[in-house]
MIKOL-830078 format. One record per atom (N, C-alpha, C, O): residue in one letter; x, y, z. Coordinates in steps of 0.1 Angstrom, whole numbers, plus 5000, padded with zeros to 4 digits. Atoms other than C-alpha are relative to their C-alpha. Example, Ala and Ser with C-alpha at 12.3 -4.5 7.8 and 13.67 -1.06 7.14 Angstrom:
! residues 2
A500949885000/A512349555078/A500950125000/A501950125007/S499149895000/S513749895071/S499250115008/S499750225009/
END
This chain:
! residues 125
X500649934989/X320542751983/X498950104995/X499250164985/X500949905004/X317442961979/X500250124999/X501350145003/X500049834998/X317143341976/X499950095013/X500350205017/X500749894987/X315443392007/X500849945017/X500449935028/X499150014989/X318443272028/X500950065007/X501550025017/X499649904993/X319843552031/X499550165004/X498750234997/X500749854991/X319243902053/X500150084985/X500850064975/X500149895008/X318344182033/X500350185008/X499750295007/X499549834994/X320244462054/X500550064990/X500250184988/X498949895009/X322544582031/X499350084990/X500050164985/X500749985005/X319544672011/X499950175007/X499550254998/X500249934995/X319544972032/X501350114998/X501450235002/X498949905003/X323145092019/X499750074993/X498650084987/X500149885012/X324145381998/X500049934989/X499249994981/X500150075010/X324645101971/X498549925002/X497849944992/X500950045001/X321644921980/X498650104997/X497950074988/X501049875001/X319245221981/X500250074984/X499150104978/X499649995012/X321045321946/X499749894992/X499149914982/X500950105007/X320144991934/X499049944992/X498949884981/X501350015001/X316544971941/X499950114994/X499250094984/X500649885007/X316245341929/X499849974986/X498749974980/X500050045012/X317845231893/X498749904997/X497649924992/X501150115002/X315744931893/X498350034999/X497449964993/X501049964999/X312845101902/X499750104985/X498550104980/X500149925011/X313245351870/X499949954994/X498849964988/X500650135007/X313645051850/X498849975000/X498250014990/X501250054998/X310544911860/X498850104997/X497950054991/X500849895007/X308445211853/X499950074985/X499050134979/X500049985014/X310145261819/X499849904995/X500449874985/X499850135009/X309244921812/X500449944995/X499849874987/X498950085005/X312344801804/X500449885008/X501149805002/X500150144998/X312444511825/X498849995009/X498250095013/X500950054994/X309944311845/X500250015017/X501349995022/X499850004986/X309144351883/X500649875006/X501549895015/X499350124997/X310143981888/X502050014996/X502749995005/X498850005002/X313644011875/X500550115007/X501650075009/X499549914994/X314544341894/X499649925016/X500149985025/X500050054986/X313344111929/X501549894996/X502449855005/X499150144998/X315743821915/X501450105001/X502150065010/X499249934998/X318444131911/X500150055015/X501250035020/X499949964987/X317844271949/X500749815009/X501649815017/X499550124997/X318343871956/X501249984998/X501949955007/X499250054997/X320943821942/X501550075002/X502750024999/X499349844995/X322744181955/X500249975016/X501350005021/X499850064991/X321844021988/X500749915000/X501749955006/X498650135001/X324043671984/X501250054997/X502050005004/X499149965005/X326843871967/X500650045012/X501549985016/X499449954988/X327244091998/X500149945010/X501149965016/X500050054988/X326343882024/X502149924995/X503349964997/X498950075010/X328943642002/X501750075006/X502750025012/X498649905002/X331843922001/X500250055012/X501450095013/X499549964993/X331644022034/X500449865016/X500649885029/X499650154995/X332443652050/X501650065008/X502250155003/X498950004996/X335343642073/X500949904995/X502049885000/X499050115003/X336843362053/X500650094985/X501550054977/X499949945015/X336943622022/X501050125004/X501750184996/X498649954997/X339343822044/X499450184996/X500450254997/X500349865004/X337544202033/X499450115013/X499150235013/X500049874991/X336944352064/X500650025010/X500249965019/X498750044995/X339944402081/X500450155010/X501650185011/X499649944986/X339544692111/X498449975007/X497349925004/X500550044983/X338244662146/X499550124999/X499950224992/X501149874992/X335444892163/X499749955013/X499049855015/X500550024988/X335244882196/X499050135001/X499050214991/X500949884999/X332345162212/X500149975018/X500549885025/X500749954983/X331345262249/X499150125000/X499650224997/X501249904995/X327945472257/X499349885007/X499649765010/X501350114997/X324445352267/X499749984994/X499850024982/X500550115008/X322745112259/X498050095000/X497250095010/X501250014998/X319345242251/X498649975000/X497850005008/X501450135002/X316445012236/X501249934991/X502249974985/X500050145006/X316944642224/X499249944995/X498149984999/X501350045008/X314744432202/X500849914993/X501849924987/X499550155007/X315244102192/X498349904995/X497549825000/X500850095006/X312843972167/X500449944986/X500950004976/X499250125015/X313443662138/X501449985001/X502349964991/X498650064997/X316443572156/X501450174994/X502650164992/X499149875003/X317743992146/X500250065010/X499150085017/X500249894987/X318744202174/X500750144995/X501850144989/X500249855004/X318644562167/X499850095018/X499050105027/X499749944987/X320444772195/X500050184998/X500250224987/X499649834998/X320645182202/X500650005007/X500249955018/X499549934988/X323145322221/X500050134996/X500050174985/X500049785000/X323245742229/X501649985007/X502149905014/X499449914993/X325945932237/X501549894997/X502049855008/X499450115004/X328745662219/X501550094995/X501750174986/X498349985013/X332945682213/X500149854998/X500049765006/X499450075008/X333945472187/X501450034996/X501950144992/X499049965006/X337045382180/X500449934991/X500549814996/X499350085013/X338645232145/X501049975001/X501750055006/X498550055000/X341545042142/X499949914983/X499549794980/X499750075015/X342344972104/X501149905000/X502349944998/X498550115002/X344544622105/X499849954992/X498849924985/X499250095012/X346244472084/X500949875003/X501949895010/X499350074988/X347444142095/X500549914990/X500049914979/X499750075011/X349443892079/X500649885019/X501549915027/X499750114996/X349143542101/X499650055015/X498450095016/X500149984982/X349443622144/X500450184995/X499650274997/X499449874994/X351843972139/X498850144990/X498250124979/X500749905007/X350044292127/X500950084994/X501950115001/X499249955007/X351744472100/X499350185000/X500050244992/X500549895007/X349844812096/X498650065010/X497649985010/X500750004990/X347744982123/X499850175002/X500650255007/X500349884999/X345645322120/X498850055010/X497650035008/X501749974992/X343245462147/X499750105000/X500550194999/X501049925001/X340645672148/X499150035011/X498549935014/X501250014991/X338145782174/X498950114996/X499450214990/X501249925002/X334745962170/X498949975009/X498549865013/X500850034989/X332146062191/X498449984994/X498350054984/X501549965009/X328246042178/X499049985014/X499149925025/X501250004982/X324946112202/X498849844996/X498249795005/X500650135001/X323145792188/X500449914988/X500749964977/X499250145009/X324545442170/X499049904998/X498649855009/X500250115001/X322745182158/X500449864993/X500849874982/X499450105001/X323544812156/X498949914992/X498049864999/X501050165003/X321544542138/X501249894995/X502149894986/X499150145003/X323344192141/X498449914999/X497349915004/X501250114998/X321743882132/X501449875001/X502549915004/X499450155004/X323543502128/X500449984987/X499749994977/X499350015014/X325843432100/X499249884994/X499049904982/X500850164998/X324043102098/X498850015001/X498549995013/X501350035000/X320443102090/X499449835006/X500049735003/X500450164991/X318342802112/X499849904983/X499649944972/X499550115011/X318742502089/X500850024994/X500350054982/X498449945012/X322242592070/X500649885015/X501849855016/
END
């Protein structure tokens, strides 16, 4: 599969952002080449997309939310939502098969949330 089949959100984590920085210092102390620090963001992107798969079983609580909805935007098949004025609530499970073994919740309030989902499934896959 190519490089450029998968999203480049997570690029935007505390690891991702830590990443590019390192990489970036690299590349200025001219210890490695600008090409090899894009094939490293690549393949930082597959790893994650990769690791956070529901068949890989690693993310394992529930968020439900309720506020408003306040702008939407859906472009390249991404949609990228705001809501204001949002409770979230966590539910850390633990599940083994149908019964749930282990069950912690959480609620918190925040005045704006943002969402970007896209398709697990890039068009042609």
């Amino acid at each position: 599969m190519s490089n450029s089949a998968y999203y480049e959100l997570y690029r935007r984590s505390t690891v991702g952002v830590t990443l590019a920085d390192a990489l970036d210092t690299l590349i200025s102390d001219e210890k490695i080449q600008p090409q090899l620090a894009n094939t490293i963001l690549s393949n930082f992107d597959r790893i994650i997309a990769d690791n956070l798969k529901l068949d890989a079983n690693v993310a394992k609580s529930k968020l439900t939310f309720k506020g408003v909805l306040s702008s939407y935007n859906l472009c390249d098949d991404v949609w990228t939502l705001i809501i204001k004025n949002v409770i979230i609530k966590m539910s850390d499970v633990s599940s083994e098969g149908a019964s749930v073994t282990n069950s912690i919740d959480s609620e918190i309030n925040v005045d704006k949330f943002k969402i970007v989902a896209c398709n697990s499934k890039r068009a042609g896959d």
